[in-house]
C-alpha positions in Angstrom: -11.1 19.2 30.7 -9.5 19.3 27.4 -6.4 18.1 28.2 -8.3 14.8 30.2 -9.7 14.0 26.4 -6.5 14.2 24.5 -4.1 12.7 26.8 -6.3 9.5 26.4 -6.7 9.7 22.0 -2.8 10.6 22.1 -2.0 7.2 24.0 -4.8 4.9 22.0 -3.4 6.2 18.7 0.7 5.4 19.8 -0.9 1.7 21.0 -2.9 1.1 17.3 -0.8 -1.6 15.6 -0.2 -1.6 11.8 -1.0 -5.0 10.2 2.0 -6.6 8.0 2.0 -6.1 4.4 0.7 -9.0 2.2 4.2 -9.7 1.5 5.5 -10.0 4.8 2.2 -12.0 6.3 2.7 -14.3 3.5 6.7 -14.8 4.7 5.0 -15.2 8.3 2.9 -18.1 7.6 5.8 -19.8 5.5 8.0 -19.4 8.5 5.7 -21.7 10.9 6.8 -24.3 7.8 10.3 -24.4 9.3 11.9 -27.6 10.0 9.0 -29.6 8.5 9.6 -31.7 5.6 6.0 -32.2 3.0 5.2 -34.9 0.6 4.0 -33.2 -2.4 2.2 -34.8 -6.1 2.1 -32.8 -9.6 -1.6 -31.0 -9.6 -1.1 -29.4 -12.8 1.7 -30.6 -15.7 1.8 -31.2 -18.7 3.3 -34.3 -21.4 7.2 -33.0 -20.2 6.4 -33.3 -16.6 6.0 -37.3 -16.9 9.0 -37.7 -14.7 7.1 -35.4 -11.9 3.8 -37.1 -11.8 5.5 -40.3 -11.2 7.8 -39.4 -8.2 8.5 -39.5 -5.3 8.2 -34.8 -4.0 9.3 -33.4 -0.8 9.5 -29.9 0.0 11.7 -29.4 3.3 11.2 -25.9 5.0 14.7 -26.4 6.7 16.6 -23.3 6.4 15.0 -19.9 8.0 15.9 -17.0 9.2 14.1 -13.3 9.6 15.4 -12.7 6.3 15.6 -15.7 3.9 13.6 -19.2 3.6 15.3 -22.1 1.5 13.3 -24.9 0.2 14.9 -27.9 -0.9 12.6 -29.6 -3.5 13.3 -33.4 -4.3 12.5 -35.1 -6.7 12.6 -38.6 -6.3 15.9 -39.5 -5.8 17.7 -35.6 -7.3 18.0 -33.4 -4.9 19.6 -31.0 -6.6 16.6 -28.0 -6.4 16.4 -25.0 -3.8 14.2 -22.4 -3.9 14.8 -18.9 -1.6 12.5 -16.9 -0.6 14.1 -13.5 0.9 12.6 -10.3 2.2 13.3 -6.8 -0.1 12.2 -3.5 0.8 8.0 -4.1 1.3 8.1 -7.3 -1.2 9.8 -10.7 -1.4 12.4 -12.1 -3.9 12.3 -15.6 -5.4 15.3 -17.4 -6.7 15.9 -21.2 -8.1 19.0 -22.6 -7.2 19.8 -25.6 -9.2 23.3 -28.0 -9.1 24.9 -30.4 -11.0 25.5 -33.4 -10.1 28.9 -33.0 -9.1 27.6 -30.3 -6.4 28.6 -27.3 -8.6 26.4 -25.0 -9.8 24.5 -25.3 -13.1 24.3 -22.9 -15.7 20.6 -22.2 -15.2 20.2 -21.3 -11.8 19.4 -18.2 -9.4 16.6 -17.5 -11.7 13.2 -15.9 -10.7 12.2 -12.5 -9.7 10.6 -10.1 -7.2 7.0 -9.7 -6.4 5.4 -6.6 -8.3 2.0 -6.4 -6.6 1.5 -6.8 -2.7 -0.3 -10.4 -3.2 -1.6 -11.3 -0.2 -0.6 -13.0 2.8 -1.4 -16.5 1.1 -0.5 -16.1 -2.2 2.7 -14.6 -3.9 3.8 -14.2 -7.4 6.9 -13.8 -9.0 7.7 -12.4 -12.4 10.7 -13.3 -14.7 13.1 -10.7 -13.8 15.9 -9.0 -16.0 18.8 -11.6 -14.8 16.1 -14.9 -15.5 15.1 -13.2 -18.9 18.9 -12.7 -20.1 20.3 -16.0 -18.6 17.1 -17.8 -20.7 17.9 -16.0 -23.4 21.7 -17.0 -23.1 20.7 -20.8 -22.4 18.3 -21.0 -25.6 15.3 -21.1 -23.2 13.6 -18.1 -24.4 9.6 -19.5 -24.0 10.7 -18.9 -20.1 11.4 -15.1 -20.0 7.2 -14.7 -19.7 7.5 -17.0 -16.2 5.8 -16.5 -13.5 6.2 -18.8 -10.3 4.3 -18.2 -7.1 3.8 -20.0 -4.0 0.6 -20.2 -2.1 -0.4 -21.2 1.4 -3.0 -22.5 2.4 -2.8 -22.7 6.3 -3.0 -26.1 8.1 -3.5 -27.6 4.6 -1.0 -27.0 1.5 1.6 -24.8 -0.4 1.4 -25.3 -3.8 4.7 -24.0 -5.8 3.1 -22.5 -9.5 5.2 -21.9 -12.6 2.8 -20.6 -15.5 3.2 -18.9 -18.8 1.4 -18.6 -21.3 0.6 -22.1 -22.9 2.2 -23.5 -19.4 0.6 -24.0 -16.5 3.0 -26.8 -13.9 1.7 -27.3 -10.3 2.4 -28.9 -7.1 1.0 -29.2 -3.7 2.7 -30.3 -0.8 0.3 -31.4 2.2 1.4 -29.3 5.4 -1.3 -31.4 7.0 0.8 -34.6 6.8 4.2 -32.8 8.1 7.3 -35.1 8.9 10.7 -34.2 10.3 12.8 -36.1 8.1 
């Protein structure tokens, strides 16, 4: 009779699923973002974000894979903003790619960092990490080797982008409610 009672827990327990890490939800519900493009407006800013509250934002979800989302952010009419998200081991990686206008890359660009804590499957953070604190440092931007930038997802609704520091605090939200293909 024994054997009736194990044979049955052995199979329940090889069917249990795990649940995804925070991380990796949170990379889930930004991949159903995919191909949409989302108007966005400046939520928090301050007196040198004048040029923000004023235009025109779009995030577009366009590039996705299993590994890597890209964001383009515009800005009225410069377009010249990406942000990655990629997978890494159990958390997620955040980079800012930014160009000139001649297409090349500018000098401060690929900054960001990896997540430290797990977060959770709607909101991610992103410390300043070694590469973003020496390039700051190297570019005379030192008051931005304390960033932090996270994303958050609020489904059916909005994902607000977050950069805050201490003394800083620069948000927007971009309605995923109001989703265009364009």
């Amino acid at each position: 009779m024994k054997r009736f009672v194990i044979l049955p827990c052995l199979l329940l327990a090889a069917c249990a699923t795990t649940p995804p890490a925070p991380s990796q939800g949170f990379f889930e519900n930004l991949s159903m973002l995919c191909g949409k493009s989302l108007p966005g407006r400046l939520v928090a800013g301050d007196a040198s974000d004048v040029a923000f509250a004023n235009a025109d934002m779009r995030a577009h979800v366009r590039e996705c894979s299993d590994k890597e989302i890209r964001i383009a952010f515009d800005v009225g009419e410069d377009r010249s903003r990406t942000w990655i998200i990629s997978r890494v081991g159990d958390g997620l990686r955040l980079k800012h790619r930014h160009l000139l206008k001649d297409g090349s890359e500018d000098p401060v660009s690929q900054y960001g960092g990896d997540t430290v804590s797990t977060g959770t499957s709607t909101r991610q953070e992103f410390p300043a990490d070694a590469f973003s604190k020496t390039m700051f440092v190297r570019e005379g931007r030192q008051i931005s080797t304390t960033n932090v930038w996270a994303f958050e997802i609020e489904p059916r609704t909005k994902l607000t982008y977050e950069l805050a520091r201490p003394g800083r605090l620069f948000r927007v939200e971009f309605d995923i409610a109001r989703p265009s293909d364009r």
